[in-house]
N, C-alpha and C positions, 0 to 999 in steps of 0.2 A: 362494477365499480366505475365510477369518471374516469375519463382519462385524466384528469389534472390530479384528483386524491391518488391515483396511479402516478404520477411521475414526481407527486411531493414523495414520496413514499420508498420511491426508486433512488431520488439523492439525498432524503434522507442517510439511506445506507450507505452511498457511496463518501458524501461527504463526513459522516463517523469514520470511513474506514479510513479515507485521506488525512483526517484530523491524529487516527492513532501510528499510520506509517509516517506523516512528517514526525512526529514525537519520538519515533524507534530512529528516525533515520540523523535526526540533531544527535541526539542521546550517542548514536555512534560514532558520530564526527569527533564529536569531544574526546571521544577514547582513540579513536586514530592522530587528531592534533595533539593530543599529549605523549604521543610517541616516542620513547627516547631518541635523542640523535644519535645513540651508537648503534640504534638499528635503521639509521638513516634516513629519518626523516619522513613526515608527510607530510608537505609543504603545499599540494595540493587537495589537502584533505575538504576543505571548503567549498574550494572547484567544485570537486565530484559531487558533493552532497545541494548543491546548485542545480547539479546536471541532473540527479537522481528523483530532484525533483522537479523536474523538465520547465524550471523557469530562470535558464540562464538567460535568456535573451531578454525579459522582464528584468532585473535583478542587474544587468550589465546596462540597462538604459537610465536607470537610476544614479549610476556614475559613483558609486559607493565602493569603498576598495573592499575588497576580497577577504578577510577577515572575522574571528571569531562571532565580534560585536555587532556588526551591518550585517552578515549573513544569518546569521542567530536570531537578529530581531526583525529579518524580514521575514523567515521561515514559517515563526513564533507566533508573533504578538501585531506585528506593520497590519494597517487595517485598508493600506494601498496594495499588498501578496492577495494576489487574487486564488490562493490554495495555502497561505499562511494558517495556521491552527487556530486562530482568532474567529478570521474571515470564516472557515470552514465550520466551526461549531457555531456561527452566527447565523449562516444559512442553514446547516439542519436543524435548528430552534427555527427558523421561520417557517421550515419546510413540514418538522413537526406541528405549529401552533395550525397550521392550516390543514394538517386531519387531525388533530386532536382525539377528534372522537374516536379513530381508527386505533388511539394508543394504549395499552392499559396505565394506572399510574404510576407506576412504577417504573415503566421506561421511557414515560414523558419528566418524571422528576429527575431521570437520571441523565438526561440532554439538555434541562433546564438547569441543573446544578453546577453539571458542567460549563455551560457561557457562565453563568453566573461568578464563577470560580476563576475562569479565565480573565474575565473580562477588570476583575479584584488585579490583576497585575498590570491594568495601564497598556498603555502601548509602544513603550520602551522597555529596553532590559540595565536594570543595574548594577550587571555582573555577571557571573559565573553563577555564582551559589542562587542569583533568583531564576537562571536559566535552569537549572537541575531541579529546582522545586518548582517551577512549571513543569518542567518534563513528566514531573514525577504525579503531579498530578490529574496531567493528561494522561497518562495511562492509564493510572488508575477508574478513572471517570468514566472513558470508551471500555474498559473490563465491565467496570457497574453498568449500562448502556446495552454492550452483549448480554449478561447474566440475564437482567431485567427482562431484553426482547424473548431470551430463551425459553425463561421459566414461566413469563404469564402472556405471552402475548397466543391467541389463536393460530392454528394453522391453518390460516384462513388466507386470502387475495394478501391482503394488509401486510401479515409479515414474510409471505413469499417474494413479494415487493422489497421488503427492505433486503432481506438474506440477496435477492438478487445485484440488487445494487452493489452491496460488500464487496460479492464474491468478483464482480466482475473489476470493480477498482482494485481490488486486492491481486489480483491475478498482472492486470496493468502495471501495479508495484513493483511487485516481485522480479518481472521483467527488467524492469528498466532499470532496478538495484541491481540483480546481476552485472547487464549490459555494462553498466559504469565501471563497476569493479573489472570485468573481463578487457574492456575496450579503452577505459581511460582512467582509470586511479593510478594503476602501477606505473612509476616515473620510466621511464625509457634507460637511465641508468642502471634500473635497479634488476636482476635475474628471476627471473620464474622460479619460483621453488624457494627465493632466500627469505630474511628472517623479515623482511619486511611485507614481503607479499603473503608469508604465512600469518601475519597479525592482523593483515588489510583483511583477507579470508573470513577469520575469526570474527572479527568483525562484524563483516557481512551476515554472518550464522546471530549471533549476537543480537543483530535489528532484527531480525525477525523469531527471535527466540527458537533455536534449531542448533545452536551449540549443544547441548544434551542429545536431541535426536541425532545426532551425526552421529554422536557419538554409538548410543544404543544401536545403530544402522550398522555402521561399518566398522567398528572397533579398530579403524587406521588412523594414521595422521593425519591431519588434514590437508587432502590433495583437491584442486581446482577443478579435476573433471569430478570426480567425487559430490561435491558441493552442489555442483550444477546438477548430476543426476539426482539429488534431492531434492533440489527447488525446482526443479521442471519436469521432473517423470516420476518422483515415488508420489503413490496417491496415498501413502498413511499420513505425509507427512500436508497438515491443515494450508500454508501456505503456499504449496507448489502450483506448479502453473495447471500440474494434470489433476492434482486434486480441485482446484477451484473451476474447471471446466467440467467436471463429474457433476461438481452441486451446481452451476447453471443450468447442466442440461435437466439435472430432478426439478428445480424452481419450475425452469418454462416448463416443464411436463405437468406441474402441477397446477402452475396458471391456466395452461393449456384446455385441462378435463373442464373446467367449468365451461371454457366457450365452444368445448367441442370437436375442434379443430387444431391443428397443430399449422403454425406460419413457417416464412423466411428466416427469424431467428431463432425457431428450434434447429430446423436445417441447419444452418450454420454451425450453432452449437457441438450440434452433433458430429459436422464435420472435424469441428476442432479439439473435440475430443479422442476422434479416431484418430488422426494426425500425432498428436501425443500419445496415443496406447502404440503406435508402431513403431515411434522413434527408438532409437538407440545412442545413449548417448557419446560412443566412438562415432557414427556416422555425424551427429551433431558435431564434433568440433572438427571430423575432417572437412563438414561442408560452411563451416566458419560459424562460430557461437553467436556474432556478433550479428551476421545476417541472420539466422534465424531468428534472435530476439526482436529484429529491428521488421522483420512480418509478421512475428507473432503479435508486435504490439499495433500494429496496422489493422490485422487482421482482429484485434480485440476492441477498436476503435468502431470500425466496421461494424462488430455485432453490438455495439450500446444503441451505434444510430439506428441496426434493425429492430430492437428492441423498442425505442423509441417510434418508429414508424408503425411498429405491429398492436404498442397498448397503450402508450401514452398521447398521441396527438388524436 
């Protein structure tokens, strides 16, 4: 395969997966902003869903106050968010139209229908109820988009390319929604354990759909080191950090067989998947949750560029 049909292919997946966590991560905002005030508030609910989407320092340049409606719509629909859901389903339509042939039709109609869909809501928001039915059908769209790739596409170069992309954005995700939640949503007034940190929690499970698996997992309330041990060490559960490092390291193994050889970012891979089968997660929060997300996403940064130097350039 080209290196270029290889790296359209590659953010294809990343950019669907970016397109379906900005939509889980708005979608969550809104249920923490409407928080009652007898459980205190979340005042900085916007903040964090900024941070989570690591484009505060964009987003603060813009000089737009902090708010449902300017956060919302640069998130969304602003075709200036350079990881807005807009922008992001506009680049994997481009990303798809240029291997086309690589797609079956069905998951090229289901990334075409999607801008298409998107694109029907302008690039303002006028309200509340048009922000929830975008929401609603970005989801649904990136669900049709996965099915599609699942069910007809070959397991062939093409769609190990895309799964890899996902997996490794997805994995970047998950990180950096924890990291916000552990390190800076919960207001400094408010106690560990109270009703407000347990709703932020919820939440958290919520965006990435793992309120049920918690549940089926541990049959407790819901506790913060708990949450973490599932997003980052159980590998049943699809979004963890240690499950999304399992299925990079099968993809490159599969890219791999064809050229023969295994590179720098299987190596890696691998490493980082060993690194999470050891962990523990007591030792994780005595050695600071906070530091380790903040290498783990370094370290996940690191293997896209090796990725990129080993099949796409």
């Amino acid at each position: 395969m080209l290196s270029r049909n290889a790296s359209n292919l590659f953010w294809l997946g990343r950019h669907i997966e970016r397109a379906d966590f900005i939509s889980r991560l708005v979608d969550a905002t809104l249920r923490l902003a409407a928080l009652p005030s007898s459980y205190g508030g979340a005042t900085n609910a916007w903040e964090s869903a900024i941070a989570a989407a690591a484009m505060a320092d964009q987003f603060e340049a813009t000089g737009a106050p902090v708010d449902e409606q300017h956060v919302g719509e640069y998130l969304t629909l602003s075709p200036h968010s350079p990881s807005s859901i807009r922008c992001c389903l506009e680049r994997a339509r481009q990303n798809a139209r240029a291997v086309r042939t690589a797609l079956t039709l069905d998951s090229w109609e289901a990334i075409n229908g999607a801008w298409l869909d998107v694109q029907r809501f302008g690039t303002t928001l006028e309200g509340r109820t048009t922000l929830v039915r975008l929401l609603e059908t970005v989801k649904s769209a990136m669900l049709a988009f996965d099915g599609a790739a699942h069910r007809t596409q070959l397991r062939d170069d093409s769609y190990w390319f895309i799964r890899l992309g996902s997996a490794i954005e997805r994995a970047d995700n998950t990180a950096r929604l924890l990291d916000v939640k552990y390190h800076l949503l919960l207001p400094r007034t408010e106690p560990i354990g109270g009703s407000l940190d347990y709703f932020q929690w919820t939440t958290l499970l919520r965006t990435v759909s793992a309120l049920t698996a918690y549940r089926w997992v541990y049959r407790d309330a819901i506790k913060p080191w708990l949450v973490a041990d599932l997003l980052i060490l159980n590998r049943a559960m699809p979004r963890s950090l240690a499950a999304c490092y399992d299925e990079i390291v099968r993809f490159l193994d599969h890219l791999s067989q064809g050229r023969g050889r295994r590179g720098p970012a299987n190596r890696m891979a691998v490493a980082g998947a060993a690194r999470l089968r050891d962990c523990h997660i007591d030792s994780l929060f005595q050695a600071g949750l906070h530091e380790f997300l903040t290498a783990f996403i370094a370290d996940n940064n690191a293997l896209g560029v090796s990725v990129a130097e080993q099949f796409l350039f």
